[in-house]
C-alpha atoms as an extended CHARMM CRD file, in Angstrom:
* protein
*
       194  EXT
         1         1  UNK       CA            135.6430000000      131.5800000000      123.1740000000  PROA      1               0.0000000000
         2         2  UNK       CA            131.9700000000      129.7840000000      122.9320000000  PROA      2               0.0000000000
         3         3  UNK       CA            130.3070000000      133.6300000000      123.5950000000  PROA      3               0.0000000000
         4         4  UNK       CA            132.7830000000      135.2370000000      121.7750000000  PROA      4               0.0000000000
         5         5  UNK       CA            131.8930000000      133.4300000000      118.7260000000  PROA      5               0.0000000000
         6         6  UNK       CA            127.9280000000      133.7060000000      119.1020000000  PROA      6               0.0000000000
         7         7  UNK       CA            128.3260000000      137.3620000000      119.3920000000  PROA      7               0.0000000000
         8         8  UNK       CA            130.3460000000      137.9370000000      116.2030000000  PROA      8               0.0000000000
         9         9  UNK       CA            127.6280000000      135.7560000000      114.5840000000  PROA      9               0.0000000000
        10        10  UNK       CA            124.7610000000      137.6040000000      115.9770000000  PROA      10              0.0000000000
        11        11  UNK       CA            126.9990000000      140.5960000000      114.7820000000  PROA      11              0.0000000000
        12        12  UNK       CA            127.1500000000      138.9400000000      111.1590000000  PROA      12              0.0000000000
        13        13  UNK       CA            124.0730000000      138.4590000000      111.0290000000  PROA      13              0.0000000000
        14        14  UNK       CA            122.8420000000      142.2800000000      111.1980000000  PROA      14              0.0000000000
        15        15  UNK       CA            126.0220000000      143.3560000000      108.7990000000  PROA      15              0.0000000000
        16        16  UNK       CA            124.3730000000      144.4060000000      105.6440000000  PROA      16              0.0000000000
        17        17  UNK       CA            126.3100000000      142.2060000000      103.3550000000  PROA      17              0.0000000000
        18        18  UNK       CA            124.4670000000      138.9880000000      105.5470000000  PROA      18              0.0000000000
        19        19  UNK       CA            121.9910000000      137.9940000000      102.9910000000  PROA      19              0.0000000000
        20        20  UNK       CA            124.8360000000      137.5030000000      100.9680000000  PROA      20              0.0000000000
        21        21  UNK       CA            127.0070000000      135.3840000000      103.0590000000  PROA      21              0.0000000000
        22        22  UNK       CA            123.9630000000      133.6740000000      103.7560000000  PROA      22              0.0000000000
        23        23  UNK       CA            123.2080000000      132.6110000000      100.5490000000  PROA      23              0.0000000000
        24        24  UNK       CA            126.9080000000      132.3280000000       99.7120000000  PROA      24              0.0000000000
        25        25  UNK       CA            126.8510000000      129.2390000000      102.7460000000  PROA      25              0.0000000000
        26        26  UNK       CA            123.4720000000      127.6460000000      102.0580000000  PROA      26              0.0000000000
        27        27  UNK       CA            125.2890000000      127.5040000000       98.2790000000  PROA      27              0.0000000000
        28        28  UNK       CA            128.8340000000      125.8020000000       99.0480000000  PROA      28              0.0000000000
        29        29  UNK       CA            127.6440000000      124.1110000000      101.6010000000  PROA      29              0.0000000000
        30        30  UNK       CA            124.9240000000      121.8390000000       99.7120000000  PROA      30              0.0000000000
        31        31  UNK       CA            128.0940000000      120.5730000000       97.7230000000  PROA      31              0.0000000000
        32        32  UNK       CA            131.6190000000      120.9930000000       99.0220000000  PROA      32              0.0000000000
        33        33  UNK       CA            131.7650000000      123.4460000000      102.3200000000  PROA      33              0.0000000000
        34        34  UNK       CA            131.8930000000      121.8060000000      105.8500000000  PROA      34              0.0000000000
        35        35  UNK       CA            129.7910000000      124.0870000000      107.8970000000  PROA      35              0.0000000000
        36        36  UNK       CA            126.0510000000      124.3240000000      107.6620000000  PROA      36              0.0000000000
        37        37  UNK       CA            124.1290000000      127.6530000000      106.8540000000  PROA      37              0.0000000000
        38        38  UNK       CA            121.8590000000      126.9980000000      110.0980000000  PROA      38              0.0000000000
        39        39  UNK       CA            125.1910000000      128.9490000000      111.9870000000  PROA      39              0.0000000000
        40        40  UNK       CA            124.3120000000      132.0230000000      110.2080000000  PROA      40              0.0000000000
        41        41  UNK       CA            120.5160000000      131.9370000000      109.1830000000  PROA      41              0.0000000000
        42        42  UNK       CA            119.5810000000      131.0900000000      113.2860000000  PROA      42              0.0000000000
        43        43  UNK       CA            121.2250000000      134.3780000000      114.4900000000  PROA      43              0.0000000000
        44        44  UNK       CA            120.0110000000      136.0480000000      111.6410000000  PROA      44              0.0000000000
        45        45  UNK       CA            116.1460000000      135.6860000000      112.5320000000  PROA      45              0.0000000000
        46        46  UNK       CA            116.9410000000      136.0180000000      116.3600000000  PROA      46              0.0000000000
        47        47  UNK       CA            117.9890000000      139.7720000000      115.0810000000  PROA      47              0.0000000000
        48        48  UNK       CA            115.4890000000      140.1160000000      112.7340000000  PROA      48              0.0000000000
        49        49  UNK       CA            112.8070000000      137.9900000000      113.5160000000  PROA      49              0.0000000000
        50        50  UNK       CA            109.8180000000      140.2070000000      110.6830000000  PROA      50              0.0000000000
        51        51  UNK       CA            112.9140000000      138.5280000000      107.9590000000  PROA      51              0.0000000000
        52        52  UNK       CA            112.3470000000      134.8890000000      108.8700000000  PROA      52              0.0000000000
        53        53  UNK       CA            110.4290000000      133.5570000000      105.9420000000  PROA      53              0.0000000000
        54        54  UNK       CA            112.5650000000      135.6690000000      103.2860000000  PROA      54              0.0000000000
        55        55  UNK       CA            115.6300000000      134.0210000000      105.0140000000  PROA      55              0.0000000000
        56        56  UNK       CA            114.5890000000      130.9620000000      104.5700000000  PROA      56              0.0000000000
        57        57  UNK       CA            113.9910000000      130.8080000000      100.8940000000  PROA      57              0.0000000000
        58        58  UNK       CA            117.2050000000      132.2760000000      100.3810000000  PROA      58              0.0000000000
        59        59  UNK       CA            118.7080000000      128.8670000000      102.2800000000  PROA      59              0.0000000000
        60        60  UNK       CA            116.3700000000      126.9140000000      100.4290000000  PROA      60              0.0000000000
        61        61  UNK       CA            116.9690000000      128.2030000000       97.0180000000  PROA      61              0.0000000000
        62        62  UNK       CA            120.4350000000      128.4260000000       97.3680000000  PROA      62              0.0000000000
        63        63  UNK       CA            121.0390000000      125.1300000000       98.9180000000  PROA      63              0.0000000000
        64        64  UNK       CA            119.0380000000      123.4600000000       95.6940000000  PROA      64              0.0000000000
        65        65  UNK       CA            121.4520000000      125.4870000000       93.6060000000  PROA      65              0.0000000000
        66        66  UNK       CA            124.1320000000      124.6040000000       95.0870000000  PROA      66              0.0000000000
        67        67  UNK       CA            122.6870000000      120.8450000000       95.4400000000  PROA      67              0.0000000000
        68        68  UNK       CA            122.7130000000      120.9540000000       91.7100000000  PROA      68              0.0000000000
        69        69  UNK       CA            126.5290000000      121.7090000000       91.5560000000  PROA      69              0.0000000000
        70        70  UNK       CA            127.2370000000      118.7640000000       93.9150000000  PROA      70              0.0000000000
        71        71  UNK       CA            125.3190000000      116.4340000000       91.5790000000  PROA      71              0.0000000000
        72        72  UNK       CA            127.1050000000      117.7980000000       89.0710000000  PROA      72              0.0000000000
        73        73  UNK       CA            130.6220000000      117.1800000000       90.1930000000  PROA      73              0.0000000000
        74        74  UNK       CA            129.3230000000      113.4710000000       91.3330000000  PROA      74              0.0000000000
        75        75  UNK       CA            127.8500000000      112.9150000000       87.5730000000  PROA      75              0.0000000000
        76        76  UNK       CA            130.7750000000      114.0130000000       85.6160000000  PROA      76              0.0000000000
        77        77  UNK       CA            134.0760000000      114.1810000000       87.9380000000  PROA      77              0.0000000000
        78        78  UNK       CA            133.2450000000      110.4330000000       89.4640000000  PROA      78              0.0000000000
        79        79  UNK       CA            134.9800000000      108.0750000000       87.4920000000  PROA      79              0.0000000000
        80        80  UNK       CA            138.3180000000      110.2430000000       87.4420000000  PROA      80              0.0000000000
        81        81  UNK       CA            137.7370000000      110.8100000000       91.3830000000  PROA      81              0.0000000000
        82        82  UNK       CA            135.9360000000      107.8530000000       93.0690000000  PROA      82              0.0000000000
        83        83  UNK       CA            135.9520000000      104.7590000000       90.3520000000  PROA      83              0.0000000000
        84        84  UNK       CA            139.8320000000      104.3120000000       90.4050000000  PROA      84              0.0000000000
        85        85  UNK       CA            139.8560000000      104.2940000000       94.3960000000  PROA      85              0.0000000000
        86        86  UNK       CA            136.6850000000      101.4890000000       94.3740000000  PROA      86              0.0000000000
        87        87  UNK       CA            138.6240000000       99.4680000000       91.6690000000  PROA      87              0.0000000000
        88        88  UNK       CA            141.6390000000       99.5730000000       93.7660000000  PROA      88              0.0000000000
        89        89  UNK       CA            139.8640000000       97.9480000000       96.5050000000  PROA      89              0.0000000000
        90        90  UNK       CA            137.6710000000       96.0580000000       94.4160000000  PROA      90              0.0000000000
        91        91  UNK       CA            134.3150000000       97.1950000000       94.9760000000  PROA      91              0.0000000000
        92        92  UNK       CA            133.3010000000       98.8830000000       91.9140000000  PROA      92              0.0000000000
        93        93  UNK       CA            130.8320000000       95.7980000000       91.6580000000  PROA      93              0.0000000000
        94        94  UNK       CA            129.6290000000       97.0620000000       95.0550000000  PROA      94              0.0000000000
        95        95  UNK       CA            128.8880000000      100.4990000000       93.4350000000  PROA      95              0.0000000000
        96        96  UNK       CA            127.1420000000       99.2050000000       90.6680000000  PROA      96              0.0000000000
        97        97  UNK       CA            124.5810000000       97.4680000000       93.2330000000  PROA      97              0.0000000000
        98        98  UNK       CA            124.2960000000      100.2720000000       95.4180000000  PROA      98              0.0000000000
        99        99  UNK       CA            123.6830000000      102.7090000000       92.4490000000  PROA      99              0.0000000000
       100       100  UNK       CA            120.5270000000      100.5520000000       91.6660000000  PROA      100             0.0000000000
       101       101  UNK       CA            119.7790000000      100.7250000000       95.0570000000  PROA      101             0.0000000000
       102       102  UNK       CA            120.3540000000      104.3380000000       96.0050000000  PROA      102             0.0000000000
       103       103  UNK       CA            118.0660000000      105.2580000000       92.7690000000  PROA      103             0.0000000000
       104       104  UNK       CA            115.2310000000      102.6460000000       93.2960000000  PROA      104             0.0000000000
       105       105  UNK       CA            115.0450000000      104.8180000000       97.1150000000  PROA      105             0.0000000000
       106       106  UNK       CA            116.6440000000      108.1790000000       95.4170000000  PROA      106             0.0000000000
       107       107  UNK       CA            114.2680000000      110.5260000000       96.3500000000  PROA      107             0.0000000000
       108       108  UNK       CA            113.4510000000      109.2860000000       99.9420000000  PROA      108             0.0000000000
       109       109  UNK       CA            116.3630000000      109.2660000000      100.5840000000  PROA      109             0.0000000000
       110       110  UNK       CA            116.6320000000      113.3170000000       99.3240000000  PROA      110             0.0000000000
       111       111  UNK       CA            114.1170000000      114.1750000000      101.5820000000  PROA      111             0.0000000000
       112       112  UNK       CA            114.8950000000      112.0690000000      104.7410000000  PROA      112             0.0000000000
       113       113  UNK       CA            118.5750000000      112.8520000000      104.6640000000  PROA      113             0.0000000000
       114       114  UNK       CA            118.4970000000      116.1230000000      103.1980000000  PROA      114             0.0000000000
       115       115  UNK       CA            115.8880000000      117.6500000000      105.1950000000  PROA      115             0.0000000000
       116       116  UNK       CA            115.8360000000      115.7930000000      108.8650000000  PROA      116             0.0000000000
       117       117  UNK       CA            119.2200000000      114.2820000000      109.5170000000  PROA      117             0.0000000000
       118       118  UNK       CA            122.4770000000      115.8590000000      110.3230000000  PROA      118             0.0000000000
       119       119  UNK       CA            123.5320000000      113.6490000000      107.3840000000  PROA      119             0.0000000000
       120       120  UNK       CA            125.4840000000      116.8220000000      105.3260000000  PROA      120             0.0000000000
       121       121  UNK       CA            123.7430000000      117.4550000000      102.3190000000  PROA      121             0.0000000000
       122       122  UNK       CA            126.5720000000      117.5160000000      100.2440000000  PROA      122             0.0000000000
       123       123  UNK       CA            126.9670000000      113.6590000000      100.5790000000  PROA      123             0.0000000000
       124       124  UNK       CA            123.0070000000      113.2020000000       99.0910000000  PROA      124             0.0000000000
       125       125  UNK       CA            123.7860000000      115.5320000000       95.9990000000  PROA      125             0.0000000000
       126       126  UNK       CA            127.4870000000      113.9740000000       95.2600000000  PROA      126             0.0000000000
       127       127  UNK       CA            125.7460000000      109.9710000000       95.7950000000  PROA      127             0.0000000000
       128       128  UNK       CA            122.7100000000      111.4850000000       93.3530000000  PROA      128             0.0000000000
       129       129  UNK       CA            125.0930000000      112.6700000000       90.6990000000  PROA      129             0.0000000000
       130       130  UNK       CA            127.5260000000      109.7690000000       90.5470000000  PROA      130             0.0000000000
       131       131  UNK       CA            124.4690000000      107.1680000000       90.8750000000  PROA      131             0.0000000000
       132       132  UNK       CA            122.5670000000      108.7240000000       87.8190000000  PROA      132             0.0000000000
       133       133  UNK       CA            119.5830000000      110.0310000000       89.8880000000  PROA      133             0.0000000000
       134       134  UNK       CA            116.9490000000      111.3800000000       87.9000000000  PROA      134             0.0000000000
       135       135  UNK       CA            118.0300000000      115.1420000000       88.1280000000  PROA      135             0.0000000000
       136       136  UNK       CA            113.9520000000      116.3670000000       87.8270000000  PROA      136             0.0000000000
       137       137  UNK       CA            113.2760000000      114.0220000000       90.8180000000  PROA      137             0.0000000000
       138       138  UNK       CA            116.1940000000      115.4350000000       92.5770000000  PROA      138             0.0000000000
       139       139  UNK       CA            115.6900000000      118.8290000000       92.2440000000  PROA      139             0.0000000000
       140       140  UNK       CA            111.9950000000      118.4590000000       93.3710000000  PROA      140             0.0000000000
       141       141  UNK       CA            112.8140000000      116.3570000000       96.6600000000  PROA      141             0.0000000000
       142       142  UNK       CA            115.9640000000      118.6890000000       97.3510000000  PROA      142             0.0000000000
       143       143  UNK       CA            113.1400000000      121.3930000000       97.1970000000  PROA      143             0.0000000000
       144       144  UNK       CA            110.5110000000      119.8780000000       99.6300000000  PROA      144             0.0000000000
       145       145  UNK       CA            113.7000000000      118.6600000000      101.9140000000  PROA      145             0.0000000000
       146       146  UNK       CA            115.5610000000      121.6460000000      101.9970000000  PROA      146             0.0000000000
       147       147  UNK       CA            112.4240000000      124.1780000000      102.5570000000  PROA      147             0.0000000000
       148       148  UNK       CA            110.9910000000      121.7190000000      105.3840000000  PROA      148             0.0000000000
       149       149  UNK       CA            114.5710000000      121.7900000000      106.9750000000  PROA      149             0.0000000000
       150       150  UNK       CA            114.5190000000      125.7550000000      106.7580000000  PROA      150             0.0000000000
       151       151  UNK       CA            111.4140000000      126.7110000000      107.3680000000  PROA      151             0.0000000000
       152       152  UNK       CA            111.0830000000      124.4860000000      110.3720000000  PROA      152             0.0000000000
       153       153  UNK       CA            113.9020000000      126.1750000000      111.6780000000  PROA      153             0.0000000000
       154       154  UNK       CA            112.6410000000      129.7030000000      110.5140000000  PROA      154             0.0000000000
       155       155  UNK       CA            109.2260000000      128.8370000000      112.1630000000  PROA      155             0.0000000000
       156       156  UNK       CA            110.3430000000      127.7760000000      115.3250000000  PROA      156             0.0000000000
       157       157  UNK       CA            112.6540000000      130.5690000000      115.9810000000  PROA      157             0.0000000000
       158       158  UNK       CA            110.4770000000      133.1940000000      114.4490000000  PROA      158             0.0000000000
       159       159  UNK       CA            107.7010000000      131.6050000000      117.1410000000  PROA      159             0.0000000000
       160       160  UNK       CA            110.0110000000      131.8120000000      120.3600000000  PROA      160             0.0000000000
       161       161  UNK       CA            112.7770000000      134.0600000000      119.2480000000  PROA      161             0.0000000000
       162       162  UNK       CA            112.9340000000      136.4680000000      122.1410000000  PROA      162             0.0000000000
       163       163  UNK       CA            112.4280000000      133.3430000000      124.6820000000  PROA      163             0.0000000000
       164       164  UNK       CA            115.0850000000      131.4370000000      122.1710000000  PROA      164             0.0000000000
       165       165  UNK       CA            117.8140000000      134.3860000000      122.2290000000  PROA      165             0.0000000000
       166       166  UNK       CA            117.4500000000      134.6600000000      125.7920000000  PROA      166             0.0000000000
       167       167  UNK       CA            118.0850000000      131.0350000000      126.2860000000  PROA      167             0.0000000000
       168       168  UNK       CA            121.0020000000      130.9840000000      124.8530000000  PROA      168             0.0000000000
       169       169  UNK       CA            122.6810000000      134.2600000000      125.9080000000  PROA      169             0.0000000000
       170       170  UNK       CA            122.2970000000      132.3130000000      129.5900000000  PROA      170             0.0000000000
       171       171  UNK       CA            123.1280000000      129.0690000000      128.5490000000  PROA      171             0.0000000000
       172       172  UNK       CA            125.3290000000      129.0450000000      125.9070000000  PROA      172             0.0000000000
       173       173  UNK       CA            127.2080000000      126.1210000000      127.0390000000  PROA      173             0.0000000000
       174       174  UNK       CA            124.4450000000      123.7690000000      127.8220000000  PROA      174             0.0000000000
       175       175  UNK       CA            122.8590000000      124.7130000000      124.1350000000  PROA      175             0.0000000000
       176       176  UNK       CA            126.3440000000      124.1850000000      122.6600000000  PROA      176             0.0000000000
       177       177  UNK       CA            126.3730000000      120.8170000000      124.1430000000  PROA      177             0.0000000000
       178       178  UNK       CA            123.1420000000      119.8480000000      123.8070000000  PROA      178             0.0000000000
       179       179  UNK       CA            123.0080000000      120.9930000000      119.3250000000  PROA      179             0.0000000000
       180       180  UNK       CA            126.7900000000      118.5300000000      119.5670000000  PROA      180             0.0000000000
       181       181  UNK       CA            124.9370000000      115.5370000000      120.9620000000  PROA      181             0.0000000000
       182       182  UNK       CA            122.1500000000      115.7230000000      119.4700000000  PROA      182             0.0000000000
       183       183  UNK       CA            124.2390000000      116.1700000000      115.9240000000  PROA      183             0.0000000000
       184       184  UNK       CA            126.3640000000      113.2530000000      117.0110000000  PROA      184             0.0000000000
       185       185  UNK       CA            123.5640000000      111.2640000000      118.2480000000  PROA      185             0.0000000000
       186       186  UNK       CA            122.0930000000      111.5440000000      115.0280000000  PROA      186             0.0000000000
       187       187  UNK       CA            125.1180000000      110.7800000000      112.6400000000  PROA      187             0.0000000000
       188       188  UNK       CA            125.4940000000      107.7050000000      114.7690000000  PROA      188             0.0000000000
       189       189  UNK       CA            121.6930000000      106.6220000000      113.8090000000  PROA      189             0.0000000000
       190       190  UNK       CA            121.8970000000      107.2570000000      110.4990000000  PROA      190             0.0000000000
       191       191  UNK       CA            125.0550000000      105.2890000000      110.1590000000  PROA      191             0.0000000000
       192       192  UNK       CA            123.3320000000      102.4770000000      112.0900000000  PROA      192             0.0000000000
       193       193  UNK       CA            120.4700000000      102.5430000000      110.0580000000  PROA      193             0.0000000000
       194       194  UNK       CA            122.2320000000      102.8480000000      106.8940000000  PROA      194             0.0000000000
């Protein structure tokens, strides 16, 4: 099933329309959608490595763009969504002291989370819209996190593609596990140091 799956998505990624779906992910996924946009951009520059850099601005911009939805729906949908469940348990006070918090370390935390942890971005631009982060100083640190984020990963597999793709054709499974430790290894240390 594992190789089945990284073939269709190194087929994806040469359909014509995968630009499209690209953006589409790095979109949704910055505010609602559960799968990163790292599944299709990797495959994408392993099969056209010369496209790296172009692919990752579309992540980047679309990501910020679709950052800026999740803040949205965080600034204006949380006290019909999230205020009556925090009442209900009685930690709206709670809130209220973490929103001065989260804002006083807003934009480090918009770069550290939303450009080197497996923390999903979608939680950073939902917790910046309902805590009243300055938007301008959200949208600048979503920029600098999301580009480092993609054009690390651009970089690094435009830099040892061949050697990459190779890699993984013979080890899929080790890769596989490898990319689900070190993503649970990491959401385990930012939980601890959160």
């Amino acid at each position: 099933m594992l190789k089945a799956t990284y073939g269709w998505t190194i087929k994806l990624a040469s359909h014509r329309k995968a630009t499209h779906a690209l953006g589409a992910v790095s979109f949704a996924e910055s505010s609602f959608f559960p799968i990163p946009p790292d599944t299709i951009l990797i495959p994408m520059i392993i099969a056209e490595r010369r496209r790296a850099w172009w692919l990752a601005f579309i992540c980047t911009v679309m990501s910020v763009l679709g950052g800026l939805l999740g803040y949205m729906i965080g600034a204006l949908f949380f006290e019909e969504m999230a205020q009556p469940v925090l009442a209900l348990y009685g930690y709206d006070d709670e809130f209220a002291a973490f929103a001065m918090t989260y804002n006083d370390w807003g934009v480090w935390i918009v770069l550290i989370a939303g450009g080197l942890t497996p923390l999903p971005f979608k939680v950073v631009t939902l917790a910046s819209g309902a805590t009243e982060l300055n938007i301008i100083a959200f949208v600048l640190s979503s920029v600098a996190a999301r580009a480092m984020r993609f054009y690390t990963v651009a970089g690094l597999i435009y830099c040892f593609g061949p050697t990459v793709r190779h890699f993984i054709e013979t080890r899929l499974v080790l890769v596989f596990t490898l990319g689900l430790v070190v993503l649970i290894g990491g959401v385990i240390a930012v939980r601890v140091l959160l």
